[in-house]
N, C-alpha and C positions, 0 to 999 in steps of 0.2 A: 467403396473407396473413392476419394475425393477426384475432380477432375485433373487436380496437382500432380497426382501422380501417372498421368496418361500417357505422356509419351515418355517413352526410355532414357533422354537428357533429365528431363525434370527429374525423372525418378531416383535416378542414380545419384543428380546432387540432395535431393532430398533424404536418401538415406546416407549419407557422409563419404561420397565421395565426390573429390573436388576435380571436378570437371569442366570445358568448354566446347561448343560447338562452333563450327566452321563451315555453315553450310548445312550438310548433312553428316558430317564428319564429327565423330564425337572422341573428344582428345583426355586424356587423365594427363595434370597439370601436374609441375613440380611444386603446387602450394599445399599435395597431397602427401602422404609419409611414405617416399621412396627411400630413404636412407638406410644404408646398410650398416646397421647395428652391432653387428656379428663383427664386424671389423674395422679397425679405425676410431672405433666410437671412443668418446669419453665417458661414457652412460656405461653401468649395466643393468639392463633391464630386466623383468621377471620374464620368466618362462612365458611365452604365450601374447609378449608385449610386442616381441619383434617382428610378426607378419607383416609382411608392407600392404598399402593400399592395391597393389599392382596386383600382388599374389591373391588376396581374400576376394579382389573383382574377376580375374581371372577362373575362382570357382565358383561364383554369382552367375557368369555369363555363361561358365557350360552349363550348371544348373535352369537355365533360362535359354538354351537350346541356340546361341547371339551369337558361337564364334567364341574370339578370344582376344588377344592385345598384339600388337605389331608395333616394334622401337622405330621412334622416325629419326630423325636430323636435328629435330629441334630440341635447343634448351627447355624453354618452358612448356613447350607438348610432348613430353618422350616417349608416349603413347596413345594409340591409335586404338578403338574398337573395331573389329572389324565388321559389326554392324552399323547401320546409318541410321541415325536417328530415325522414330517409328514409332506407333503407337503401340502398348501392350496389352494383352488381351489379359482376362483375370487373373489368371492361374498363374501368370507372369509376377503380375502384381502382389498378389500374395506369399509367392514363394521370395519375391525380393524383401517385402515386408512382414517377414513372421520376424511375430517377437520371439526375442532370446533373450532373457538376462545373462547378464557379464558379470562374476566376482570381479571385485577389485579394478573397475572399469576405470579407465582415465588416469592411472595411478601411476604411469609418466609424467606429467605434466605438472612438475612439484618444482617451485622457486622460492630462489628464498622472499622472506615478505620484506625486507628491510624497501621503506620508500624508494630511495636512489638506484634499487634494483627496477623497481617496478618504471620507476624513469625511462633508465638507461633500454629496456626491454620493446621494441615495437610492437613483436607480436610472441607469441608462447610456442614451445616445444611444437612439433608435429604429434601427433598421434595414430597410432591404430585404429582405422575403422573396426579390425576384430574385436577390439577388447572396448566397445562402447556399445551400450544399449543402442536396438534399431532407432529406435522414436527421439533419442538424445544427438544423435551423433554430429547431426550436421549443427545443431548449438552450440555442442563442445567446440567442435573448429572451426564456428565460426564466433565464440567466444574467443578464442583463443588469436584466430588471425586480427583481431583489434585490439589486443594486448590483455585480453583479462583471462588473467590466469587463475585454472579449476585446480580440484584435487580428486572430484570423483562425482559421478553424476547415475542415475536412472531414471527410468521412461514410466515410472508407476509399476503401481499392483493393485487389483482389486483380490480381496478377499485369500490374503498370502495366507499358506498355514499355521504360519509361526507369528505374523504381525500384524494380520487383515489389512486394511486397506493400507496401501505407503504411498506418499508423495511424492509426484514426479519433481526433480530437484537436481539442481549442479552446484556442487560446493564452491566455493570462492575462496583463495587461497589467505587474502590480508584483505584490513581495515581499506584498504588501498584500491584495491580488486572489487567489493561492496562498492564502495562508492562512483567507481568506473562502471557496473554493473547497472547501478541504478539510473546513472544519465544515458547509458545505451537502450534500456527499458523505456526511459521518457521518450529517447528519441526516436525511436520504433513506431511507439503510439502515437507522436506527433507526424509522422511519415504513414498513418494511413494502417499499421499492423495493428491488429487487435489481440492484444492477448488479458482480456480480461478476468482470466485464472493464474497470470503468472504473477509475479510479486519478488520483490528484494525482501527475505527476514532473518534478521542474524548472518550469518556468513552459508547463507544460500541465496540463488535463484530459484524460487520454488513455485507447485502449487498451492494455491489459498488452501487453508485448511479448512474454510468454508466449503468447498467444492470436495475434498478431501471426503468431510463428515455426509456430506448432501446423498438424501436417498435418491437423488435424479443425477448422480454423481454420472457424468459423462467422459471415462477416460481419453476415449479416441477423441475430443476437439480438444481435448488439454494438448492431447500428446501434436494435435496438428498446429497448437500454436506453439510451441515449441518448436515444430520444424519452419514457420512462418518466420518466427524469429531468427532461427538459425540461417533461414536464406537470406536475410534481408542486411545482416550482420554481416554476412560473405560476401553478399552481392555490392555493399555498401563499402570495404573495409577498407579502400585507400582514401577517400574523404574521411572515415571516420578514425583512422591513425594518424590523421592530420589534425582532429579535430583535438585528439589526444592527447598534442602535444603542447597544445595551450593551454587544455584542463592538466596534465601535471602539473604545468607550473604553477598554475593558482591554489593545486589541493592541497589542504593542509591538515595532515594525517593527525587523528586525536592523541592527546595527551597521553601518550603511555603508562599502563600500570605497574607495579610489580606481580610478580605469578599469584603470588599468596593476597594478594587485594584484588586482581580480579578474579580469582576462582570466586571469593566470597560475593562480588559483585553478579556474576553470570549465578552464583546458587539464590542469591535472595529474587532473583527473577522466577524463580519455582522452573527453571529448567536444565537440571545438574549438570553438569557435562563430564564428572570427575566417577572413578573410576576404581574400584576394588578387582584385584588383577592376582589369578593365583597359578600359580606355577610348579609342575605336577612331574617328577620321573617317575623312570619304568617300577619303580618298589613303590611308590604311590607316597615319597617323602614331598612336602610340598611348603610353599613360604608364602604368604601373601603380602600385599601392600598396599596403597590408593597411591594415584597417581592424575594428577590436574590437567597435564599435557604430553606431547611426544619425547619433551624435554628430560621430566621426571618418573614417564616411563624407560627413557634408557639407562640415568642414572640408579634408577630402584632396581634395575634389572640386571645391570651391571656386577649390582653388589650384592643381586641373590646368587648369582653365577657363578660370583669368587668365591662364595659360601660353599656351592655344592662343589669347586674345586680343591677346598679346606676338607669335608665330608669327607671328600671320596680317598684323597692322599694317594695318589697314582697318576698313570699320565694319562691313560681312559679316557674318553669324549667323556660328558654329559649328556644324554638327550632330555629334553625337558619340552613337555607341554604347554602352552599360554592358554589361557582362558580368564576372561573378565566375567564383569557382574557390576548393575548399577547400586551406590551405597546404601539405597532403602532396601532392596530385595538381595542379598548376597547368596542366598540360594538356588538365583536361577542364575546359574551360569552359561555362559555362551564361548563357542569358540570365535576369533576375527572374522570377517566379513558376515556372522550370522548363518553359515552354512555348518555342516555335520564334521568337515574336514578339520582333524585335527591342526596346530601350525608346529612343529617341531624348533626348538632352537640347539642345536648341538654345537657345545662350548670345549676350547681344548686350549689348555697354555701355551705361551707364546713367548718364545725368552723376551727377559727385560730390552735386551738390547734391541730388537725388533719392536718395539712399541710399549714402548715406557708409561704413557697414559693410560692403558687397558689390562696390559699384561695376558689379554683373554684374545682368541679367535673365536668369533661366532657365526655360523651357519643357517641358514633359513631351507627350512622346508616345507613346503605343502603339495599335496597332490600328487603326491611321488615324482615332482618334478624335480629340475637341477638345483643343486644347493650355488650360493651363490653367497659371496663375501659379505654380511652385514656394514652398511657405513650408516652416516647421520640418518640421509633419506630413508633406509630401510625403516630406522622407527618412526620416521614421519608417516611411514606406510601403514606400519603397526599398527600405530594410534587411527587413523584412518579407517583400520581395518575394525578397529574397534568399536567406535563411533558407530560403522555402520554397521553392528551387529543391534543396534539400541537406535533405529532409525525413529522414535520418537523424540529421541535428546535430540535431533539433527534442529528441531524446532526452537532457535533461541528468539529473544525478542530485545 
């Protein structure tokens, strides 16, 4: 392990927690995700999204034998390690840096892309260190504390069961977010960080796919310049929200298409992004459709749902399976995020006068977790989810 991760501060920002030191005094700042979700919020998040940074370091630190946290006085430090900064010895380091893949990682941090949005915005959503890959984490926020807003990011794979090798990678929400994306990349390398595996392609921050294919394929210095970036981005971010807001106003976001001209633009590139999507009950009746975006996945979805409420002629939920499949191979089918876990949608009428656009209540489930109200973002999620079950589409150009 690198000399980076030696002492206990470095270590802890380097794995996505946003921290200060004081001496020997090691602080978790309020630029880390303390907010309490559960209540107040105007979010609601998926099961598993609401751990704070406080709680998931708090079982880092028993884990790594350090004590635990103490609320001080202060706004911006309102907690305390109760160890001092120190050097860690392997077993430390390891256990703070085992990899873990996250479904559905980063899948808070969804805005909308309209320009004016991304203006108006300084910096993006807080995040859960739990639900982000180790090796990604401190990119994501520090992606996100300079304004460029993700939608889901991982640390790599060598030699997955189901995809072999995959790209380490952070989505990029808009045309908007790319191109803020790529002058933080310039500007990284101009300030002395090397990341000569990372690269702006399509609406990622990614690895080269050169290095991706390469038999001398090196995960561990991809994944370490990733965290170089990611500190340099944090450690850099009030000059560089400054820097921000003169590059707004000069960007001038491309000419917008219609759905139906740019799907055909993104297919003639040989890298599909569109989507055969079939949808399964418990009698194994089932409806397909294609779908280009998150857009015309909810209205195809919409209208298979009122169907199976036509069907069924009762007041009975639905439950219905989702599972995609890319348009050249419609035989392999996938569930969302590429794992085994089914995703359930359970649909149930909704008098007119409660919501006259829908007439439907829809329900999300996976992982026998909580069901939780479907809105716009949840199919933003969807779709997302889908994408990364087909992490070689994730490749546009």
């Amino acid at each position: 392990m690198s000399e980076l991760f030696s002492f206990l501060s470095s270590a802890l920002l380097d794995r996505g927690f946003l921290i200060e030191t004081v001496g020997q005094d090691i602080y978790l700042t309020d630029n880390a995700y303390l907010h309490d979700y559960k209540s107040g919020s105007r979010l609601s998040l998926p099961a598993g999204h609401d751990q704070s940074d406080s709680e998931f370091l708090r079982e880092m630190l028993e884990q790594l034998d350090l004590g635990g946290l103490k609320r001080t006085s202060s706004a911006n430090r309102p907690l305390r390690l109760d160890a001092g900064d120190q050097r860690l010895v392997p077993w430390q380091v390891e256990k703070l840096f085992c990899s873990r893949h996250v479904q559905r990682e980063s899948g808070g941090n969804l805005f909308e892309v309209r320009p004016s949005n991304f203006k108006r915005r300084m910096h993006g959503q807080k995040i859960s260190v739990a639900v982000l890959d180790t090796h990604v984490a401190l990119l994501v926020k520090g992606l996100s504390a300079v304004g460029c807003f993700t939608y889901s990011a991982c640390e790599g794979h060598e030699n997955h069961a189901m995809w072999g090798n995959t790209p380490l990678h952070v989505g990029l929400i808009s045309e908007a977010n790319m191109a803020w994306a790529a002058q933080l990349l310039a500007d990284a390398n101009m300030a002395g960080i090397e990341t000569p595996d990372l690269l702006i392609q399509g609406d990622m921050l990614r690895e080269d796919q050169v290095s991706v294919d390469s038999e001398q394929r090196d995960l561990h210095k991809v994944r370490q310049q990733a965290v170089a970036l990611g500190r340099y981005l944090y450690s850099h971010r009030q000059q560089l929200r400054s820097k921000r807001l003169s590059w707004a106003e000069q960007y001038q976001p491309p000419v917008t298409q219609d759905v139906e001209k740019d799907s055909e633009h993104r297919l003639t590139e040989g890298k599909p992004r569109r989507f055969r999507v079939r949808l399964v009950d418990a009698d194994d009746y089932a409806i397909e459709f294609t779908i280009d975006n998150y857009k015309t996945l909810e209205v195809e979805c919409r209208k298979a749902l009122k169907a199976w409420l036509l069907l069924r002629r009762d007041s009975a939920p639905a439950h219905v399976s989702i599972r995609a499949a890319k348009l050249e191979t419609t035989l392999e089918w996938k569930t969302p995020w590429g794992d085994s876990k089914p995703v359930w949608l359970k649909v149930s009428p909704v008098e007119a006068k409660q919501r006259k656009e829908s007439e439907l209540k829809i329900l999300t489930r996976r992982r026998a977790k909580s069901k939780s109200d479907s809105r716009e973002t949840s199919w933003l999620l969807l779709w997302m989810g889908i994408r990364e079950a087909f992490p070689e589409d994730f490749v546009t150009t």
